[in-house]
C-alpha positions, 0 to 999 in steps of 0.5 A: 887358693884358700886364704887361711886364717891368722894363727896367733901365739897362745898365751903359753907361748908367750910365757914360756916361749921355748919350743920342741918336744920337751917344752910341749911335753912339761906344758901337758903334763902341768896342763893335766895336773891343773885340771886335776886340781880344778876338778876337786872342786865338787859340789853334789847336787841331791837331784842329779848323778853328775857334780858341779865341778871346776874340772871344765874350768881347768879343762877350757883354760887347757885349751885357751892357754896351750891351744887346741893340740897341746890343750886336748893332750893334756886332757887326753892325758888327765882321762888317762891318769884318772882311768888308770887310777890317781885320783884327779877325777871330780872329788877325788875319784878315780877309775876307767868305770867313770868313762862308763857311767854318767858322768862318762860322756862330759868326759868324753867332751872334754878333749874336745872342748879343750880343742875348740878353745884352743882352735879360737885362742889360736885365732885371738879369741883370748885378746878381748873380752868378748871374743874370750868369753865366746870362746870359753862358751863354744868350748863348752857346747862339746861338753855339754853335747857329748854328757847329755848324750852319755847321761841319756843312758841313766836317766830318763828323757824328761828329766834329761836338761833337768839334770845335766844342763840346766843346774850347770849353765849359771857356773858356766857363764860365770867361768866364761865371764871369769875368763873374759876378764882374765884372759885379755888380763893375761895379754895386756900383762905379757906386754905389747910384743905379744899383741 
């Protein structure tokens, strides 16, 4: 028989700790909206179709705080509402065609990123410092796989790292390392029940 792992509560439930389907349905739906908001933050970057954005923070936070199911719905449902035209997408944008371009495949990424942040939070990886930034990391790798993929599509192969991975690693250890500290932050102010 195998032994399976521990399941924590994730810092949602903690806050907010009721349970059905409406409970998970309002968490979603205020999940997809905060990523939204992240993702209008925007910067372009002269050498490269894809934007630095906070999108993927309000994305990994998705997961980290609903957990890998709820946490990969609400991205599913921000994809959708931007495809169907509200402008969440990155600065505002909107459109399915933004699933086609460049910029498609670190979209692709994001439920999956959300995913795997949630599966560690589910696990305690959001209770210390170090295991929150691990899992702010491991979330990412998804992203930045899938994007690099889609954006092999416009740009030629030499240039590939040069313009879809490596101007966003120091944002990204920056959001890892913000997240170690708030995460942990969150537990400890929920209080003892919870740890």
């Amino acid at each position: 028989m195998k032994a399976q792992a521990q399941s924590f509560p994730t810092l949602a439930d903690a806050l907010y700790p009721s349970s059905g389907l409406l409970h998970d349905a309002v968490a979603v739906v205020v999940a997809s909206l905060f990523i939204a908001v992240c993702a209008q933050i925007e910067i372009h970057l002269p050498f490269t179709p894809v934007p630095l954005s906070g999108g993927t923070l309000g994305v990994l936070y998705a997961g980290a705080l609903l957990g890998s199911r709820r946490g990969a719905a609400a991205v599913g449902l921000y994809l959708l509402e931007g495809s169907a035209g509200l402008p969440v997408f990155s600065g505002g944008s909107a459109g399915f065609a933004h699933l086609l371009g460049p910029t498609g495949g670190y979209l692709a990424g994001f439920p999956v990123g959300a995913f795997v942040t949630g599966f560690l939070a589910e696990r305690g990886w959001d209770r210390t410092p170090a295991r929150a930034f691990g899992a702010m990391l491991a979330g990412s790798v998804p992203i930045f796989a899938l994007g690099l993929l889609g954006l092999s599509r416009f740009v030629p192969g030499s240039t590939l790292l040069a313009q879809g991975l490596w101007p966003f690693l120091p944002g990204d250890l920056l959001k890892s390392a913000l997240s170690a500290g708030l995460l942990p932050l969150g537990w400890k102010l929920v209080g003892p029940r919870w740890n």
